[in-house]
DRENTILO-639402 format. One record per residue: x negated, y negated, z of N, C-alpha, C in turn; residue in three letters; residue number from 1; chain. Coordinates in nm, 4 decimals, always signed. Example, Ala and Ser with C-alpha at 12.3 -4.5 7.8 and 13.67 -1.06 7.14 Angstrom:
NODE      nxx      nyy      nzz     caxx     cayy     cazz      cxx      cyy      czz resn resi chain
NODE  -1.3190  +0.5690  +0.7800  -1.2300  +0.4500  +0.7800  -1.3200  +0.3300  +0.7800  ALA    1     A
NODE  -1.2850  +0.2250  +0.7080  -1.3670  +0.1060  +0.7140  -1.2900  -0.0030  +0.7870  SER    2     A
***
This chain:
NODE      nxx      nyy      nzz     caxx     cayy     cazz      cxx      cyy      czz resn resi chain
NODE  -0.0044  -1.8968  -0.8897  -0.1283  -1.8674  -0.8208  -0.1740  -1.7274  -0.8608  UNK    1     A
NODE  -0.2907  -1.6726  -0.9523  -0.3461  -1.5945  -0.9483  -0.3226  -1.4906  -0.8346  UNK    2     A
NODE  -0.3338  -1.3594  -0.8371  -0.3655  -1.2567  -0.7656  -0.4826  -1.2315  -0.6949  UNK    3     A
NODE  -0.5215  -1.1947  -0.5601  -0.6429  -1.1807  -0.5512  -0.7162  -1.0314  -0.5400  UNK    4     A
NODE  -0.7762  -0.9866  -0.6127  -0.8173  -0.8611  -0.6234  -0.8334  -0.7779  -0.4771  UNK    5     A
NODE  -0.8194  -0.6970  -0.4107  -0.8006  -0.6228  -0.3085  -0.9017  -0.4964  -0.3375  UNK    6     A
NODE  -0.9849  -0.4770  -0.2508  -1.0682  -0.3127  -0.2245  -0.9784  -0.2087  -0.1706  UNK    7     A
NODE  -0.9690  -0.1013  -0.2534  -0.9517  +0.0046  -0.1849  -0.9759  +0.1904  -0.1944  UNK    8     A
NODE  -0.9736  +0.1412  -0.0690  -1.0323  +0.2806  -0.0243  -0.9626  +0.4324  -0.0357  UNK    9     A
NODE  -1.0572  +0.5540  -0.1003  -0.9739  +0.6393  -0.1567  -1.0153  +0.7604  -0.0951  UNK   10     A
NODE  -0.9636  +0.8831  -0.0027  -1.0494  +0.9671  +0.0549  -0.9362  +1.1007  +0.0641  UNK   11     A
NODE  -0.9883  +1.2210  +0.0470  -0.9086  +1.3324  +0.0540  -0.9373  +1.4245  +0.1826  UNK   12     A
NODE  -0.8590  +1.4890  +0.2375  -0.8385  +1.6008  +0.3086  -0.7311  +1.6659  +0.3923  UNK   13     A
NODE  -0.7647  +1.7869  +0.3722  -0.6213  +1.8739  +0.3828  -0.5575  +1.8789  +0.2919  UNK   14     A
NODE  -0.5584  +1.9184  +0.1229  -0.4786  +1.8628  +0.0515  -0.3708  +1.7291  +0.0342  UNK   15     A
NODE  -0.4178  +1.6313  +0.1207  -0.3709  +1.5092  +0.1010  -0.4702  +1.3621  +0.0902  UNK   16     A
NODE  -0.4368  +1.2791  +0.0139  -0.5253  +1.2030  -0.0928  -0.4352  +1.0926  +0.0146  UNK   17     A
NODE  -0.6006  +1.0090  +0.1131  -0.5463  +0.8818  +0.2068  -0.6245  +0.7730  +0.0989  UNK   18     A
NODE  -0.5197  +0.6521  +0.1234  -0.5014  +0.5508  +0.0383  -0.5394  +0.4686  +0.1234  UNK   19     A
NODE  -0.6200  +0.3395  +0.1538  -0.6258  +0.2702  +0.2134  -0.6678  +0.1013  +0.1853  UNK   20     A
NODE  -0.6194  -0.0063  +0.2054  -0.6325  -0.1406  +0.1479  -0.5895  -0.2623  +0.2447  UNK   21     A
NODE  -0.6538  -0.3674  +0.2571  -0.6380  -0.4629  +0.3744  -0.5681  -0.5682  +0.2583  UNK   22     A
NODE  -0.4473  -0.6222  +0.3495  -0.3760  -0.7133  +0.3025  -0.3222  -0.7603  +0.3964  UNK   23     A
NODE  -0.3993  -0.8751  +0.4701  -0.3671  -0.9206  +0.5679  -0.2882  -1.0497  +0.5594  UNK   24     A
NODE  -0.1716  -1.1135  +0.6653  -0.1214  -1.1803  +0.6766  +0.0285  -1.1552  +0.5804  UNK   25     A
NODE  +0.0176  -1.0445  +0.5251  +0.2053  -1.0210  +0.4158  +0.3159  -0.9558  +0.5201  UNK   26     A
NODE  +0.4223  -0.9142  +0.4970  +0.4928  -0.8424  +0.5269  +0.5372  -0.7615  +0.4839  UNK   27     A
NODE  +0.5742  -0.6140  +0.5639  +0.6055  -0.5184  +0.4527  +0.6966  -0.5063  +0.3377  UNK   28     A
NODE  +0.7938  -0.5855  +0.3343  +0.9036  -0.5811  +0.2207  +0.8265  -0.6656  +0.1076  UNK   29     A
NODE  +0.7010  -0.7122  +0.1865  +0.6357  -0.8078  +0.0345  +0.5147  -0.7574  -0.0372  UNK   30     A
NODE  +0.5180  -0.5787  +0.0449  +0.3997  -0.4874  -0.0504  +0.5024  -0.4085  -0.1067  UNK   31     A
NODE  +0.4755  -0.3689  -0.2047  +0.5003  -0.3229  -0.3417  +0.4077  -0.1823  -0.4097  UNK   32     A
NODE  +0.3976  -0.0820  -0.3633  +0.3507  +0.0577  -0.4044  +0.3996  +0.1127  -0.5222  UNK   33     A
NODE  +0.3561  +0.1157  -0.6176  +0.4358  +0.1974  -0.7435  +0.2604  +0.2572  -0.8123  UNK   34     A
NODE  +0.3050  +0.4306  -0.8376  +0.2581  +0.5805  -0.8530  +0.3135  +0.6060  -1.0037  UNK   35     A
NODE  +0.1910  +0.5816  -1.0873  +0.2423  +0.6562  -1.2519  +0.1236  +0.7394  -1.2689  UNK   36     A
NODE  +0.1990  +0.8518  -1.2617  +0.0662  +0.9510  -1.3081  -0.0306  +0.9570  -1.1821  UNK   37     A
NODE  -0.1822  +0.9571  -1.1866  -0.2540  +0.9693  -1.1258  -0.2974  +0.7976  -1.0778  UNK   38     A
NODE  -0.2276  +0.7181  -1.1455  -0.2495  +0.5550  -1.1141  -0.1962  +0.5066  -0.9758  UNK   39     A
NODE  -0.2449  +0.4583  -0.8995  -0.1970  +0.3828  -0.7718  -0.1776  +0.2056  -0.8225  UNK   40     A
NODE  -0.0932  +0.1591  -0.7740  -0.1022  -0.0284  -0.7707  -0.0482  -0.0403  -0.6590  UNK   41     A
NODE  -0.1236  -0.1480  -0.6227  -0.0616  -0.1930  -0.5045  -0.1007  -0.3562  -0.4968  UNK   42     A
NODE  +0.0432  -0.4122  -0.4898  +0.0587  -0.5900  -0.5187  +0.1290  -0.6427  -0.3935  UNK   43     A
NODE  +0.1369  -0.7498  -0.4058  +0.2267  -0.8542  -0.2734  +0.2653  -0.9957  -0.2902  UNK   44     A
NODE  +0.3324  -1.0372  -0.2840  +0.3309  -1.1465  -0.2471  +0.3504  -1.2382  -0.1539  UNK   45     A
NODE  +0.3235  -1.3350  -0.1735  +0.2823  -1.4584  -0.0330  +0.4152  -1.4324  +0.0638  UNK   46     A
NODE  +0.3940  -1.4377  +0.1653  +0.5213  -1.4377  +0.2466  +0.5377  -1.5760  +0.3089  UNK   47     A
NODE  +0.7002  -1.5696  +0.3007  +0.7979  -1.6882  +0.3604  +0.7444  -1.7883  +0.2353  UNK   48     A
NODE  +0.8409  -1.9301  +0.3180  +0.7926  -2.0489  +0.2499  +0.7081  -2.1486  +0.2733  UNK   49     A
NODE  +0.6665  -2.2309  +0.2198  +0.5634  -2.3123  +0.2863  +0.3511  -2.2260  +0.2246  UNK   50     A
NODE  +0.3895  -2.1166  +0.2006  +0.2215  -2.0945  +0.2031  +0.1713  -2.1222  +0.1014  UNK   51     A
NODE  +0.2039  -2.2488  +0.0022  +0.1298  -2.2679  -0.1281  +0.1183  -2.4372  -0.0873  UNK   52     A
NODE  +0.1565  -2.4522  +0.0447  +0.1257  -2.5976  +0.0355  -0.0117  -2.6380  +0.0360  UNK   53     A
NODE  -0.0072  -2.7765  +0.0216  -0.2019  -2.7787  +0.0230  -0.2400  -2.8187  +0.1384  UNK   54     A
NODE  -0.3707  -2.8022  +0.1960  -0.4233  -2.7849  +0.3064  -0.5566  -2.8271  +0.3436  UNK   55     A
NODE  -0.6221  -2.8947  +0.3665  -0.7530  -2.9590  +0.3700  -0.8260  -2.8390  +0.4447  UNK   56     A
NODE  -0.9195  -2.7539  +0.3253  -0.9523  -2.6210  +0.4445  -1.0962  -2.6914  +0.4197  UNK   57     A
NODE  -1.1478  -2.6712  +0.5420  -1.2987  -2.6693  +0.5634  -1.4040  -2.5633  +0.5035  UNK   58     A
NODE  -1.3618  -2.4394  +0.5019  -1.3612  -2.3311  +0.4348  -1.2970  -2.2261  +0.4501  UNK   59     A
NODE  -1.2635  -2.1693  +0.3020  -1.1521  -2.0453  +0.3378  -1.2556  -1.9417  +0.2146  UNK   60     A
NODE  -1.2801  -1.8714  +0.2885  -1.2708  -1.6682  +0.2642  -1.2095  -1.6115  +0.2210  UNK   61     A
NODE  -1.1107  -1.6226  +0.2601  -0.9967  -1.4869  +0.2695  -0.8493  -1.5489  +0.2545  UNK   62     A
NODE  -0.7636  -1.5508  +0.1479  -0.6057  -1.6038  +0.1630  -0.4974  -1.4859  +0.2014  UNK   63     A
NODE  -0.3782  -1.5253  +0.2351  -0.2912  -1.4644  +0.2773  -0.2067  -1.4346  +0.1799  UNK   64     A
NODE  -0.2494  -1.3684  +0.0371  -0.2042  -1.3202  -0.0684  -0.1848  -1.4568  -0.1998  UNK   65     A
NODE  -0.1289  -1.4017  -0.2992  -0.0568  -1.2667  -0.3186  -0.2009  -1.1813  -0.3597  UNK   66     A
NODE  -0.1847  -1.0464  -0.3474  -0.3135  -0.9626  -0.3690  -0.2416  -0.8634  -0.4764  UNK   67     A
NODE  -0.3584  -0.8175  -0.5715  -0.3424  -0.6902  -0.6392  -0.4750  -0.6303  -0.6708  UNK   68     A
NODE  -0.4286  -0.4706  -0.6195  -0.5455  -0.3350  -0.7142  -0.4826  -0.2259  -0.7593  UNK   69     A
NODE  -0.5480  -0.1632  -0.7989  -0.5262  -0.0379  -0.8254  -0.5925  +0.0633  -0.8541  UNK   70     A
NODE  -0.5874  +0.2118  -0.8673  -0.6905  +0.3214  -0.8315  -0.6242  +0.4174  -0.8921  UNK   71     A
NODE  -0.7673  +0.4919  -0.9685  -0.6996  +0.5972  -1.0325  -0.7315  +0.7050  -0.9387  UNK   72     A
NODE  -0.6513  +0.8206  -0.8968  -0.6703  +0.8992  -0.7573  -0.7248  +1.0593  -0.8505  UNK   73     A
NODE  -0.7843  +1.1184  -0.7538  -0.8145  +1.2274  -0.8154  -0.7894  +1.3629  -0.8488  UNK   74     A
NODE  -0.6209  +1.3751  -0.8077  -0.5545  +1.4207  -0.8431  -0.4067  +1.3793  -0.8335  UNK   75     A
NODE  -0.3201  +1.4400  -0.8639  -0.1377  +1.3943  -0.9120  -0.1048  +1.3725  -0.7540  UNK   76     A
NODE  -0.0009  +1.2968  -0.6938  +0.0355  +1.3069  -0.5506  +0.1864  +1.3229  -0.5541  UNK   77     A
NODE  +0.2609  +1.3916  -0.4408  +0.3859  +1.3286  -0.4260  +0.3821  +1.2303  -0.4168  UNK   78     A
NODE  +0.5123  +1.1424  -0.4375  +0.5647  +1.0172  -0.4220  +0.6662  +0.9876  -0.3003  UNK   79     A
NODE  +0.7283  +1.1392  -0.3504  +0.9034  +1.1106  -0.2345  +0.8251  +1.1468  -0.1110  UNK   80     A
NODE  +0.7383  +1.2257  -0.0806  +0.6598  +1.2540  +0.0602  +0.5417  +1.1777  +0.1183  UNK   81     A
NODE  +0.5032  +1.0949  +0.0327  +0.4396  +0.9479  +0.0746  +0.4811  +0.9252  +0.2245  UNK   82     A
NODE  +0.3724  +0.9258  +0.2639  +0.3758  +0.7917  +0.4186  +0.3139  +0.6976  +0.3765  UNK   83     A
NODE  +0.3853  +0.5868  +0.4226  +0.3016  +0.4195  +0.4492  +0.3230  +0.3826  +0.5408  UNK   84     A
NODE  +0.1846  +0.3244  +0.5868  +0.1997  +0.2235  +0.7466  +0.1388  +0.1234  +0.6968  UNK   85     A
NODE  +0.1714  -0.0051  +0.7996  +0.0971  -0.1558  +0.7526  +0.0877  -0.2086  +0.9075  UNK   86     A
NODE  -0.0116  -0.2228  +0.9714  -0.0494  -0.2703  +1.0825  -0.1903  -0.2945  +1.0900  UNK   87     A
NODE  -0.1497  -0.4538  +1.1389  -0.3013  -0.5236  +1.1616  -0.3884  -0.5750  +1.0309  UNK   88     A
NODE  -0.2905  -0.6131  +0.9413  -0.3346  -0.6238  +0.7961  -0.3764  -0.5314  +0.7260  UNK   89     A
NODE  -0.3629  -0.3968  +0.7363  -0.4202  -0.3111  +0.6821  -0.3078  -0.1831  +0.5959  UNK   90     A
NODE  -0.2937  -0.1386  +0.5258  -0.2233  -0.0442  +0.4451  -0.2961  +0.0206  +0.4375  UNK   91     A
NODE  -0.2112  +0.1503  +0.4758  -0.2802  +0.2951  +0.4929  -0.1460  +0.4050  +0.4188  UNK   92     A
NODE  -0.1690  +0.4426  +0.2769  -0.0198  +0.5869  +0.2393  -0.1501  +0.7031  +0.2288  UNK   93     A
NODE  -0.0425  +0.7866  +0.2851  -0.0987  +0.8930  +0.2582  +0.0120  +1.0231  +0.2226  UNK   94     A
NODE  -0.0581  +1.0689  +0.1212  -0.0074  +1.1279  -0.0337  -0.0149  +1.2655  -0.0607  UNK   95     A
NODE  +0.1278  +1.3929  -0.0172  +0.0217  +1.5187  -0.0297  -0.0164  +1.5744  -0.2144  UNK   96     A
NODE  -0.1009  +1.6225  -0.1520  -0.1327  +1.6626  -0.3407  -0.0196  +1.7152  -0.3786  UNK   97     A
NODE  -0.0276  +1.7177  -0.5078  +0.1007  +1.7931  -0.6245  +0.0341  +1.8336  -0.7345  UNK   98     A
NODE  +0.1301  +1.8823  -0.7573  +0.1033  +2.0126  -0.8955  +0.1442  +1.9542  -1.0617  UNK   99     A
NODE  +0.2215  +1.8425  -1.0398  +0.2700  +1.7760  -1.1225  +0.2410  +1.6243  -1.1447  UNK  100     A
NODE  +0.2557  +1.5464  -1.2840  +0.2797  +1.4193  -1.2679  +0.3844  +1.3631  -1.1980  UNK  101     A
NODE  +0.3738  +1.2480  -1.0963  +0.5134  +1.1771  -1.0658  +0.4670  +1.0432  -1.0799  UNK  102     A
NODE  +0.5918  +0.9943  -1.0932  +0.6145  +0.8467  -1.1386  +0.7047  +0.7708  -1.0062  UNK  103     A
NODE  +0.7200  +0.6751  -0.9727  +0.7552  +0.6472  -0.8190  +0.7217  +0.5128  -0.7536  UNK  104     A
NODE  +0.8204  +0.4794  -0.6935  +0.7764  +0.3211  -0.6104  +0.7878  +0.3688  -0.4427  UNK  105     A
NODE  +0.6991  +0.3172  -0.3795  +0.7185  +0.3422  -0.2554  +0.7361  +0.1625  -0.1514  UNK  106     A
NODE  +0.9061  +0.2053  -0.0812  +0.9280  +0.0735  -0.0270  +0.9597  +0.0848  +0.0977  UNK  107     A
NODE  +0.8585  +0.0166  +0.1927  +0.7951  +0.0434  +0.3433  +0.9610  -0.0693  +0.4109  UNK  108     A
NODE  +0.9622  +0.0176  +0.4853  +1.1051  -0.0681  +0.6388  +1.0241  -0.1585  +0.7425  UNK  109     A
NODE  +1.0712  -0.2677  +0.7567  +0.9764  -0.3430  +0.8863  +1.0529  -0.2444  +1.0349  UNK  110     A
NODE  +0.9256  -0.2680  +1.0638  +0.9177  -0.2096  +1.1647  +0.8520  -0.3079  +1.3041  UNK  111     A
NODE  +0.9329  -0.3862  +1.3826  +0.8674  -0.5053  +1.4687  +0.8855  -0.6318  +1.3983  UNK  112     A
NODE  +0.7253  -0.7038  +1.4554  +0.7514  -0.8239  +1.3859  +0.6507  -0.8298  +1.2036  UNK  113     A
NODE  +0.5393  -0.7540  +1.1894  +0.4748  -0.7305  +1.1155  +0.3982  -0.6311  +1.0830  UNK  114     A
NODE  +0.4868  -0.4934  +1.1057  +0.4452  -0.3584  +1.0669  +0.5506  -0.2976  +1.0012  UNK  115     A
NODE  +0.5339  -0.2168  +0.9120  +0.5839  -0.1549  +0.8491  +0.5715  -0.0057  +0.8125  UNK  116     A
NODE  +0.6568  +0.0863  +0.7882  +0.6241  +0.2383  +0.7602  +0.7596  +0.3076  +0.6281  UNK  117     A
NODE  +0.7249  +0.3831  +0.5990  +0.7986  +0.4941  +0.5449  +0.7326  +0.6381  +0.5778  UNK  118     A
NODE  +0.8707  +0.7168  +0.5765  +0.7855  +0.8406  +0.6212  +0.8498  +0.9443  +0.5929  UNK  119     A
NODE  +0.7895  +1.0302  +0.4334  +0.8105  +1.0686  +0.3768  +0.8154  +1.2254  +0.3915  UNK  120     A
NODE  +0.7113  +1.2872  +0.4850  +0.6831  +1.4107  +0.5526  +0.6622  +1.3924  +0.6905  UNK  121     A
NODE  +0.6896  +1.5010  +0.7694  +0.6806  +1.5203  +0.8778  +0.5921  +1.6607  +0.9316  UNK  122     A
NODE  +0.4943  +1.6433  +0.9998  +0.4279  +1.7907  +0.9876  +0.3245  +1.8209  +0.9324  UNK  123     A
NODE  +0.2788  +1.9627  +0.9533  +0.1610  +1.9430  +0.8111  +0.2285  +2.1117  +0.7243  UNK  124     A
NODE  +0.2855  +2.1130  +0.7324  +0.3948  +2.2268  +0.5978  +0.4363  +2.1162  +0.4835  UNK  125     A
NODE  +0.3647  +2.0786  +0.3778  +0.3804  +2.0304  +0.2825  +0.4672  +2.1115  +0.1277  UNK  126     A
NODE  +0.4694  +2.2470  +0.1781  +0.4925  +2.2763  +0.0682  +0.6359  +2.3503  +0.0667  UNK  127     A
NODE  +0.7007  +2.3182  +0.1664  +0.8628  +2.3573  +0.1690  +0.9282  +2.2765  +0.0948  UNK  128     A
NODE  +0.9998  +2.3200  +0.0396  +1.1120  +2.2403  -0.0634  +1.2147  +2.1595  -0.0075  UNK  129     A
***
């Protein structure tokens, strides 16, 4: 099954670059974040079994993956200080700027029954070692 292209949304402040993309109906161990360079991707796939069966839809909009995009950001980000949240179908990382290229996968913990986070900084002192 093809991928389905995903919008997302790209916005800065405070020296940190928010990431944002709706991928509704996945789970977090089935989004997939990986950071080369100034490149964002962000993919998924279908969760559990059973969701490729066929289905007499009356009409469908919107599927419950697998989705992929990606975004070139407008400047370099950490990776290891990445936050991600996933609640309510929606993915939200947010990225503090950096001084350097990094290269990097970011992999979100369930959290409940269908949210997910990592949490990479704490605070807003970004620049302690």
């Amino acid at each position: 099954m093809p991928k389905e292209h995903i919008p997302i949304n790209v916005f800065r402040e405070n020296e940190r670059i928010m990431v944002s993309a709706p991928v509704p109906g996945m789970e977090p161990a089935n989004i997939h974040i990986v950071v080369e360079g100034r490149r964002v991707t962000i993919t998924s796939e279908q969760r559990g079994p059973g969701q490729d069966r066929t289905r007499q839809y009356i009409q469908e909009q919107w599927s419950a993956g697998p989705y992929r995009g990606g975004v070139t950001l407008p400047t370099w980000v950490d990776v290891e200080k990445a936050n991600a949240t996933y609640d309510n179908g929606v993915l939200v990382i947010i990225f503090p700027e950096a001084q350097a290229s990094m290269t990097g996968a970011i992999a979100m913990e369930k959290i409940g029954t269908s949210r997910g986070q990592i949490v990479g900084h704490v605070g807003k002192d970004l620049h302690t070692p």
